[in-house]
Biopython code that builds the backbone (N, CA, C, O; Angstrom):
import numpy as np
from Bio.PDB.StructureBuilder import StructureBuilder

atoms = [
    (1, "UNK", "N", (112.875, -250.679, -17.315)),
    (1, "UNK", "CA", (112.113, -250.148, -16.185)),
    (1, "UNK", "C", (110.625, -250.408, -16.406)),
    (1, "UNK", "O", (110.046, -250.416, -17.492)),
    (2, "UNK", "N", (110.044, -250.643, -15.068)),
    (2, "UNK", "CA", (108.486, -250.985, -15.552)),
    (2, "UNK", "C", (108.006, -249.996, -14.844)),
    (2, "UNK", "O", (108.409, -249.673, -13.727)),
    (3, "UNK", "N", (106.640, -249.189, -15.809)),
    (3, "UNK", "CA", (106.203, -248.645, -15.568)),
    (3, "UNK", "C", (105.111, -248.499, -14.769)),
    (3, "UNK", "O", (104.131, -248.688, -15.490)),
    (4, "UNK", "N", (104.683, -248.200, -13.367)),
    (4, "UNK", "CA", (103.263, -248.470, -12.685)),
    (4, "UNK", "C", (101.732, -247.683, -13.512)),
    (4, "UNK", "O", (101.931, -246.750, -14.290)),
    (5, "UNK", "N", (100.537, -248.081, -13.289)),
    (5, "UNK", "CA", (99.934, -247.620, -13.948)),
    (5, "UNK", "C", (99.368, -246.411, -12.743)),
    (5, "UNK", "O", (99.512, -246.473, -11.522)),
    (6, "UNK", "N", (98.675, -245.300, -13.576)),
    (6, "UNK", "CA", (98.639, -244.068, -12.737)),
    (6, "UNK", "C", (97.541, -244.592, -11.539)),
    (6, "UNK", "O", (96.465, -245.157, -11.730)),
    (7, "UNK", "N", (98.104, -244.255, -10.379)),
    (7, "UNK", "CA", (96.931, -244.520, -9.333)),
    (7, "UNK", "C", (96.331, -243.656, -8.548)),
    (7, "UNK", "O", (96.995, -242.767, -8.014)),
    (8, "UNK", "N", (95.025, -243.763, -8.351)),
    (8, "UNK", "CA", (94.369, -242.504, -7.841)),
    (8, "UNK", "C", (95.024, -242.255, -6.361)),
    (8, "UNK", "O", (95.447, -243.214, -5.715)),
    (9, "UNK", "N", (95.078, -241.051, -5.909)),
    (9, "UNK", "CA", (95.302, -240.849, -4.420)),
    (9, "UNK", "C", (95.039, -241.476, -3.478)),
    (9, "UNK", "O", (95.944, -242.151, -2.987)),
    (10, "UNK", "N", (93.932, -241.493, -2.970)),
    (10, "UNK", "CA", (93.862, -242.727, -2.402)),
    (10, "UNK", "C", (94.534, -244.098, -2.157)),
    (10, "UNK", "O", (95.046, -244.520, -1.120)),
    (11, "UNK", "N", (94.436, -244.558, -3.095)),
    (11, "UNK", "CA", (95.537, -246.053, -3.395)),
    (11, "UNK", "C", (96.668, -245.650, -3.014)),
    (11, "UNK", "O", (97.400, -246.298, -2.266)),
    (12, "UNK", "N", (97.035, -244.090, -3.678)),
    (12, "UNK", "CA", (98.673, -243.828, -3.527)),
    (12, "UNK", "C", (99.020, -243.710, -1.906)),
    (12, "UNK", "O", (100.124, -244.093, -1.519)),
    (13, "UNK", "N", (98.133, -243.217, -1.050)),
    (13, "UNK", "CA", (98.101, -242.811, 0.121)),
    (13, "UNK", "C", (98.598, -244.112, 0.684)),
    (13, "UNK", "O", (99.392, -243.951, 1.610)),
    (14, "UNK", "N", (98.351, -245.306, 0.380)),
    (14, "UNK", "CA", (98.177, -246.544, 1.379)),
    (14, "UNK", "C", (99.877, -246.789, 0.629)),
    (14, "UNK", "O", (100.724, -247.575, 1.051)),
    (15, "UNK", "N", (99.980, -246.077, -0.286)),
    (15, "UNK", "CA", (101.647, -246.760, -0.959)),
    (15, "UNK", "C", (102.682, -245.825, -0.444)),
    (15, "UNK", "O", (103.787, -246.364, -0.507)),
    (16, "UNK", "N", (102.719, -244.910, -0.074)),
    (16, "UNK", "CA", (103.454, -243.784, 0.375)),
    (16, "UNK", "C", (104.798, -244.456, 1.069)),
    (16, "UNK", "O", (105.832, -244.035, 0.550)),
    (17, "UNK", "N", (104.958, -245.220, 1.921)),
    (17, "UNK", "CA", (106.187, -245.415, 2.842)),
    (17, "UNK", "C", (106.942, -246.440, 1.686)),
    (17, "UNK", "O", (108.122, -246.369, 1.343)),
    (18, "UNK", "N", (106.178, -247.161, 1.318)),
    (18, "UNK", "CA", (107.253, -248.316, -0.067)),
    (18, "UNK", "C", (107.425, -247.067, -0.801)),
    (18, "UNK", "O", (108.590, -246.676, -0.727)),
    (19, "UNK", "N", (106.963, -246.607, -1.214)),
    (19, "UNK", "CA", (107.215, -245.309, -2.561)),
    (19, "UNK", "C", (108.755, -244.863, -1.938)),
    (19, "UNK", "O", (109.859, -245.368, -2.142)),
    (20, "UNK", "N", (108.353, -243.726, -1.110)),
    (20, "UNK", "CA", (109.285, -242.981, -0.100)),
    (20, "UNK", "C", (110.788, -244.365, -0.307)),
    (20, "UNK", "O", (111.734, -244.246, -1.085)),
    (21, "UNK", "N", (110.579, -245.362, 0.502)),
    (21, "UNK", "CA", (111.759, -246.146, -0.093)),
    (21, "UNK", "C", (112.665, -246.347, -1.033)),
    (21, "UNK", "O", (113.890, -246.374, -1.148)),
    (22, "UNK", "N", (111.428, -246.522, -1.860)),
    (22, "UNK", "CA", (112.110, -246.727, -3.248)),
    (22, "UNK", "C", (112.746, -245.716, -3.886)),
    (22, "UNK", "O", (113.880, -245.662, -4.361)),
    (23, "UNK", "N", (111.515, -244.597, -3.817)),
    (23, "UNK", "CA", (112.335, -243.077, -4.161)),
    (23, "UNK", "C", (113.973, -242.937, -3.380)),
    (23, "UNK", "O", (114.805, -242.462, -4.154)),
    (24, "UNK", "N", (114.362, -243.187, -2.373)),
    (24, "UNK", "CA", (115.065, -242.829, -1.707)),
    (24, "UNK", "C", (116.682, -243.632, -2.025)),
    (24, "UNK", "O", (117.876, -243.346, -1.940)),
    (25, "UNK", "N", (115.769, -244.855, -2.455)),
    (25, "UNK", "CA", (117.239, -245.697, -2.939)),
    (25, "UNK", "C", (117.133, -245.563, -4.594)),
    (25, "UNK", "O", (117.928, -246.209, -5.277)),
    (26, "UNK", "N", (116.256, -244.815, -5.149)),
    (26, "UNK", "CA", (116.851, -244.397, -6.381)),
    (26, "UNK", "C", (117.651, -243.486, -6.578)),
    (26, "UNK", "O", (118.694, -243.445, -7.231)),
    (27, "UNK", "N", (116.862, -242.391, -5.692)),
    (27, "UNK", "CA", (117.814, -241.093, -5.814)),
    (27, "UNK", "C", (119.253, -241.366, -5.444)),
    (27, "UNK", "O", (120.180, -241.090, -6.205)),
    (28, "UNK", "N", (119.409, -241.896, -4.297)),
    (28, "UNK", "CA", (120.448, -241.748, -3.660)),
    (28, "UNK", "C", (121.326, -243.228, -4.792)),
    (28, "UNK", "O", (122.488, -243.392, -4.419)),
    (29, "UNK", "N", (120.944, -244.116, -5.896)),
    (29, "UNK", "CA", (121.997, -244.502, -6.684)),
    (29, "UNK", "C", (121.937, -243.993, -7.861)),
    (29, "UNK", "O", (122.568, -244.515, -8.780)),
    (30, "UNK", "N", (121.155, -242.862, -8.056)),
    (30, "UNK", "CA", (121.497, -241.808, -9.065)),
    (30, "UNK", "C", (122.618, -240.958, -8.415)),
    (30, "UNK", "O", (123.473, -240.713, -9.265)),
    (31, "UNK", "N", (122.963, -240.336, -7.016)),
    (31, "UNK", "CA", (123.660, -239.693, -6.882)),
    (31, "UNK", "C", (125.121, -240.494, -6.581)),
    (31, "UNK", "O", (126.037, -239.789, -6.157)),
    (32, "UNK", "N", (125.360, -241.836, -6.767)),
    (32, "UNK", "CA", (126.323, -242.360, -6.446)),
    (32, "UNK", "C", (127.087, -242.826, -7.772)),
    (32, "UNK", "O", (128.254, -243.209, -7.855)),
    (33, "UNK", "N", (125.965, -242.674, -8.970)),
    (33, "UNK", "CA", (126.484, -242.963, -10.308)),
    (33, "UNK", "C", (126.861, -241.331, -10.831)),
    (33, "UNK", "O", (127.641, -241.319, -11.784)),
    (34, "UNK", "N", (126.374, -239.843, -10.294)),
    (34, "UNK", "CA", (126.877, -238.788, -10.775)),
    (34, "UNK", "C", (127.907, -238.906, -9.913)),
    (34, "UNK", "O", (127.538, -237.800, -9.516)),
    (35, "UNK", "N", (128.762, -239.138, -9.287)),
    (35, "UNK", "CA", (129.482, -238.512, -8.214)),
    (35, "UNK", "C", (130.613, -239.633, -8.691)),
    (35, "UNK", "O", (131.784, -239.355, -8.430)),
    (36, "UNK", "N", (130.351, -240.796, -9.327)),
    (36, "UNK", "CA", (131.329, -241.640, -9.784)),
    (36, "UNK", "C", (131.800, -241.185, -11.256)),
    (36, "UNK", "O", (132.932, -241.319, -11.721)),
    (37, "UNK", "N", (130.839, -240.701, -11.789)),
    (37, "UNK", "CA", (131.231, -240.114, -13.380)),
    (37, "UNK", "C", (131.756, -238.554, -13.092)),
    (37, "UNK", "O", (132.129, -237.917, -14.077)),
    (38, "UNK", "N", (131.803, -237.877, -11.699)),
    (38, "UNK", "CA", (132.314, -236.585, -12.156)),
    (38, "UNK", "C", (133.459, -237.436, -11.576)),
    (38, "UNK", "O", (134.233, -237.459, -12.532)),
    (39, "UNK", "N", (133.963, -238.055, -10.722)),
    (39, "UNK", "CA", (135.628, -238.414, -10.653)),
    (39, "UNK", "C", (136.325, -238.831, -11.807)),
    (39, "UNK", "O", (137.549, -238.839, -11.933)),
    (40, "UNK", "N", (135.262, -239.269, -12.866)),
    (40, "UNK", "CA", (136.247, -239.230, -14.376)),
    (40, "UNK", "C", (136.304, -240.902, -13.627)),
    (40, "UNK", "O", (137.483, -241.255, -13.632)),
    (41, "UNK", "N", (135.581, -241.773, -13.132)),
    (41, "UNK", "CA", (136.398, -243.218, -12.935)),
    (41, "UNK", "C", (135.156, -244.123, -13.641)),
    (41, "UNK", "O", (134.187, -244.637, -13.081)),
    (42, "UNK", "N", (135.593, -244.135, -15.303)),
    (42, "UNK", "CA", (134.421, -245.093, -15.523)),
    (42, "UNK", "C", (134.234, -246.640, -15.475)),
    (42, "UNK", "O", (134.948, -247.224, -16.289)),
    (43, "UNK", "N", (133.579, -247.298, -14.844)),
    (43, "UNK", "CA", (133.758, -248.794, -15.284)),
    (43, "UNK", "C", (132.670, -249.716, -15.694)),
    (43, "UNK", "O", (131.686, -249.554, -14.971)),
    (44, "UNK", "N", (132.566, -250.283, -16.259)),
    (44, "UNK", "CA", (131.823, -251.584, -16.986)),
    (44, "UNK", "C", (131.999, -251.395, -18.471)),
    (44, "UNK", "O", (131.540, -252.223, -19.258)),
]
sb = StructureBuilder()
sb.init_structure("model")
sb.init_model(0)
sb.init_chain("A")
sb.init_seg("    ")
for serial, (resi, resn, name, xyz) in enumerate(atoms, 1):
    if name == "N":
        sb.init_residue(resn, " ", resi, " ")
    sb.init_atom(name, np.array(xyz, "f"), 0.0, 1.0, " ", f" {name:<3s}", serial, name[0])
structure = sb.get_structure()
């Protein structure tokens, strides 16, 4: 994972809707990798 370097508000303000994205398709394949490990179905 690469890490971004800390950005002042501002900057962050103009990044908000890519952020929001990204946040959104992380969370949501974090919740598709818990929801596959509580069915007990592991694979790779």
């Amino acid at each position: 994972m690469c890490q971004l370097p800390f950005q002042p508000l501002e900057s962050l303000a103009t990044r908000i809707p890519t952020l929001q994205k990204r946040i959104v398709r992380i969370i949501s394949q974090e919740l598709r990798n818990e929801q596959s490990g509580l069915m007990g179905a592991p694979h790779g």
